[in-house]
C-alpha positions as CSV (number, residue, x, y, z in Angstrom):
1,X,47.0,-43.0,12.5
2,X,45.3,-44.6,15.4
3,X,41.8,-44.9,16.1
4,X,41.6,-41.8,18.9
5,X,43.1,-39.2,16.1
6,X,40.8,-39.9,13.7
7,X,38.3,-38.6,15.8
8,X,39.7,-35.1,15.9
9,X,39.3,-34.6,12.3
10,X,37.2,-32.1,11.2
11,X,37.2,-32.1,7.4
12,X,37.1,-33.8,4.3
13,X,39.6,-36.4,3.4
14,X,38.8,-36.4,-0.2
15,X,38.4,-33.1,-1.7
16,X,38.5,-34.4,-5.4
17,X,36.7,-35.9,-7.5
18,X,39.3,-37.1,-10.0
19,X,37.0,-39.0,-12.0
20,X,34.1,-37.0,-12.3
21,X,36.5,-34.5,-13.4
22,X,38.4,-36.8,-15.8
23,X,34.6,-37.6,-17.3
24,X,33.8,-33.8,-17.7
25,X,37.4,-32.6,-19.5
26,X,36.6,-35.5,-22.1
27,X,33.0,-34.0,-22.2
28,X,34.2,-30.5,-22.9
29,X,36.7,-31.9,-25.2
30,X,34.0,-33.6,-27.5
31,X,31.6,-30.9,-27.7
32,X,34.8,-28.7,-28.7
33,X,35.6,-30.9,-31.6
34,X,32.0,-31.8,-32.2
35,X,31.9,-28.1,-32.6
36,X,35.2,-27.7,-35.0
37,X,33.4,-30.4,-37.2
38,X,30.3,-29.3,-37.4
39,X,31.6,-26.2,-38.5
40,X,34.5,-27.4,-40.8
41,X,31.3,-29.4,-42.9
42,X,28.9,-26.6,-43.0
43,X,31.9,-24.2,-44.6
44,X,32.7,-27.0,-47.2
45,X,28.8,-27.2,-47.9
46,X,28.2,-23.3,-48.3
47,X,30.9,-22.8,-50.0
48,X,29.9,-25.7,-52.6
49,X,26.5,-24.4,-52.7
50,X,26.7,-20.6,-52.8
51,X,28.3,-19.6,-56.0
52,X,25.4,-21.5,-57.5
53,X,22.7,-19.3,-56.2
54,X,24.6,-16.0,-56.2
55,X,22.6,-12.9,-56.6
56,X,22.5,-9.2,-56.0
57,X,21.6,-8.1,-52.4
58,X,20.1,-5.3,-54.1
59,X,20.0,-3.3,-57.1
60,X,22.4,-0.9,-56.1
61,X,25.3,-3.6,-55.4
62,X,25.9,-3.4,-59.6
63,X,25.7,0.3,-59.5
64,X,29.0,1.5,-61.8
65,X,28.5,4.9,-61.8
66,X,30.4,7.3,-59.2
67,X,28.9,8.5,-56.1
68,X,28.4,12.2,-56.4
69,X,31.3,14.5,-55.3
70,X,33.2,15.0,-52.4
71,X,34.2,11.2,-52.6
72,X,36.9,10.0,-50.5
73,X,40.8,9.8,-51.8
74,X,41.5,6.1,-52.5
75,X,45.2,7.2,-53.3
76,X,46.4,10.2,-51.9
77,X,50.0,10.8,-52.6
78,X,48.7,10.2,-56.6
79,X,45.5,13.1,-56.8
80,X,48.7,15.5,-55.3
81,X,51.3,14.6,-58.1
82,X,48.2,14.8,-60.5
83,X,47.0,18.5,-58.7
84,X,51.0,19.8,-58.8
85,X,51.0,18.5,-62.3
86,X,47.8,20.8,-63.3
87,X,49.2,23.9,-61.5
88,X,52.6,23.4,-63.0
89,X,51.0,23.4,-66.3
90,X,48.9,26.6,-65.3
91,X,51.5,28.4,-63.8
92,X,54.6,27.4,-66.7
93,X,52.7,28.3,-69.7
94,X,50.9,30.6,-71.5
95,X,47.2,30.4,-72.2
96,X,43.9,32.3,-72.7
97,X,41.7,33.6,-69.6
98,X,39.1,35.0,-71.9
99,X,39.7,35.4,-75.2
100,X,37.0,38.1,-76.0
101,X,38.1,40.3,-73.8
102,X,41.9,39.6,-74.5
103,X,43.1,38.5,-71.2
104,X,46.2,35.9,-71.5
105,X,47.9,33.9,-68.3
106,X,51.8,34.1,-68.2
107,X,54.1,32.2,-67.0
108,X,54.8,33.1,-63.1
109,X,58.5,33.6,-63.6
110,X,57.7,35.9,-66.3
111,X,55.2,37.9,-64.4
112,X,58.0,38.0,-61.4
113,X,60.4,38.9,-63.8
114,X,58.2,42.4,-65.5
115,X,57.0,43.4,-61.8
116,X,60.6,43.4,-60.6
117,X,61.9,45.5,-64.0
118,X,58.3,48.3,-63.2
119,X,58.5,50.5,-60.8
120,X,56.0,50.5,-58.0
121,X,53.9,53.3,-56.9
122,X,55.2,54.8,-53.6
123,X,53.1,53.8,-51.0
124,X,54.2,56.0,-48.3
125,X,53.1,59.1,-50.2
126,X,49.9,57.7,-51.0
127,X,49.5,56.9,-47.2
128,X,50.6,60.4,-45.9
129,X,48.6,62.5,-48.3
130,X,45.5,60.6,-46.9
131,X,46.4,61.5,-43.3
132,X,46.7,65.0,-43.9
133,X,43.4,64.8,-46.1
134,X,41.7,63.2,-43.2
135,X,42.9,65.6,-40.5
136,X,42.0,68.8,-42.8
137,X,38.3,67.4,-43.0
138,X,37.7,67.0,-39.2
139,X,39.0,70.5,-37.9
């Protein structure tokens, strides 16, 4: 380019600074690993050190009782076999309600089985004789 067109330019001719960013990639690269090591040591040392002092947060981290009720269902689909297995047993077998006073469970299919043999009250009647009760009392 001749001497007269350099005098027309305007702006930069060197927009980079490929050194200066060459020096500050390596930078960022070495605090990174200095980083990676640092932390790669201090995990081997804790984890060296810690089961020697190991101890209780607080007194309640050995608690082994149960937290009082309603606690939270750790296996679902288990508590409902175990809840159909209790009713099946309540509703497939006889047993005693209250002895003293000599009531008895029964079997479901056996209770189906007397109330369809019995014959049930008619309910109709029951309903109509109340409607004509109740319309002789108001006139």
């Amino acid at each position: 380019m001749s001497r007269l067109g350099k005098q027309f330019l305007t702006y930069e001719s060197k927009d980079v600074n490929f050194p200066v960013i060459v020096m500050l990639a390596g930078l960022l690269f070495l605090i990174l690993g200095g980083t990676l090591l640092l932390g790669h040591i201090l995990d081997r040392f804790f984890s060296r050190y810690s089961p020697l002092h190991d101890q209780p947060v607080s007194s309640l981290a050995e608690m082994s009782r149960l937290p009082p009720e309603p606690r939270l269902q750790v296996n679902p689909p288990v508590d409902m076999v175990r809840l159909r297995d209790v009713e099946n047993v309540l509703l497939d077998n006889y047993s005693w309600i209250d002895p003293a006073v000599g009531k008895v469970r029964i079997p479901i299919t056996r209770a189906m089985a007397i109330l369809a043999n019995s014959p049930l009250p008619n309910v109709g009647e029951a309903a109509g004789r109340k409607a004509t009760a109740g319309e002789g009392a108001s006139r």
